[in-house]
C-alpha positions in Angstrom: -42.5 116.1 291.3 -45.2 116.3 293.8 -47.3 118.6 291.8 -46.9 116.3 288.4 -48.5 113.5 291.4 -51.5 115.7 292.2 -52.6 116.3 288.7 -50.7 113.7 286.5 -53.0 113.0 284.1 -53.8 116.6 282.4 -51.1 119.0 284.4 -51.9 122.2 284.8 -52.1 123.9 281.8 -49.6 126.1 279.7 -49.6 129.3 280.8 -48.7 127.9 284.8 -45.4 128.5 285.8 -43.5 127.4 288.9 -43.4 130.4 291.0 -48.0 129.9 290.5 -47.5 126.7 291.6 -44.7 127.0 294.5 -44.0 130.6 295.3 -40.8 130.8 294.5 -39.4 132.4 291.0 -38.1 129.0 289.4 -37.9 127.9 286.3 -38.3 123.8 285.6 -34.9 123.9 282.8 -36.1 120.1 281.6 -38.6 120.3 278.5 -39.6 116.9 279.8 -40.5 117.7 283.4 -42.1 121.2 282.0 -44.4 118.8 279.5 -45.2 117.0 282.6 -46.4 119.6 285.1 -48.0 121.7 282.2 -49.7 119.1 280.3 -49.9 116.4 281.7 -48.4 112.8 281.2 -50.8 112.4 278.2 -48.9 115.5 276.6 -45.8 113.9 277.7 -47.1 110.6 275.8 -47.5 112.6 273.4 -44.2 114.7 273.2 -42.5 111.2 273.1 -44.5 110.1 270.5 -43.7 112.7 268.4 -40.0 112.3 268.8 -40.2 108.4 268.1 -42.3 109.2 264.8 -39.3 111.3 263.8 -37.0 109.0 264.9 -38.6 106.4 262.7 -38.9 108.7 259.8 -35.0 109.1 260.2 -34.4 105.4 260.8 -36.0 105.3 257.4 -33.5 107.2 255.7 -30.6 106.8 257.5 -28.6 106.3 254.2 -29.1 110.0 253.2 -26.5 112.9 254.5 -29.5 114.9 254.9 -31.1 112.8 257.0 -28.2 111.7 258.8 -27.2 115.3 259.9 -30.7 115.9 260.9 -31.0 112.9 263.3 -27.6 113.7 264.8 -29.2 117.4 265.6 -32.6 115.7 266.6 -30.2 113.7 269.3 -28.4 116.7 270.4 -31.3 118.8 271.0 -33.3 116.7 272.8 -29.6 116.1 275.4 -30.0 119.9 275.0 -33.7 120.0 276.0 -32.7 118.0 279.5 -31.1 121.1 280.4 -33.8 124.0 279.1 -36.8 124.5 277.9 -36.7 125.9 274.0 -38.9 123.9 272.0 -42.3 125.3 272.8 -42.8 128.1 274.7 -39.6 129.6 276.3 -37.4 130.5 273.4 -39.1 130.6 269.9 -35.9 131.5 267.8 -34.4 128.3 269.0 -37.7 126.5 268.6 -38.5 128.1 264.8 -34.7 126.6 263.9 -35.8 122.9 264.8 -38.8 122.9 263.7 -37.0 124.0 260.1 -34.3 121.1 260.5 -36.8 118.7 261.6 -39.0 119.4 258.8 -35.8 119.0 256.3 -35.3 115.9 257.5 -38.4 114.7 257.1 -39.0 116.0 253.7 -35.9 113.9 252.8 -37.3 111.0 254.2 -40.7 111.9 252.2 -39.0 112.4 248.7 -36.9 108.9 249.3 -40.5 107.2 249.8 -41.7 108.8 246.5 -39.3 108.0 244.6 -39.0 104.5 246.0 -35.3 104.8 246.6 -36.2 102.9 250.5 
């Protein structure tokens, strides 16, 4: 936490890691602290932001099956994400299989809106 207080604005960039930072081989296992000391709490902003617009998109079409298995796994993963860091950087064949859910989701929510079923 002390580092995220000296440079809390704009972090320290992505390719720092802990042991850089501390000395000591470490990693932060919270996507949310990671966000934080790598980017910054404008890329945390921004991670947020991202996960309400997806949360709204959901909200949206929260009468579909689709949608409503996708916003169960959105909720899961991100309880997941408290405990490692697999969205972005650390494990990609995790990060690939979200980013395909998510985007399922979403396209359900998308085709609804077309088709003025919401």
């Amino acid at each position: 936490m002390d580092k995220i207080i000296e440079s809390p604005f704009f972090g320290y960039g992505l390719g720092i890691s802990m042991t850089e930072l501390i000395g000591i081989n470490i990693s932060e296992h919270n996507l949310f602290f990671a966000t934080a000391l790598r980017i910054g709490l404008i890329g945390l902003f921004i991670l947020l932001l991202l996960f309400f617009v997806f949360w709204n998109f959901f909200w949206m079409g929260r009468f579909n099956h689709y949608v409503k298995l996708t916003a169960c796994f959105f909720i899961a993963f991100i309880v997941y994400q408290n405990f490692e860091i697999s969205l972005f950087s650390d494990n990609m064949a995790v990060a690939m299989w979200f980013w395909l859910i998510m985007g399922i989701g979403v396209s359900n929510v998308i085709d609804k809106i077309e088709k003025k079923d919401i």
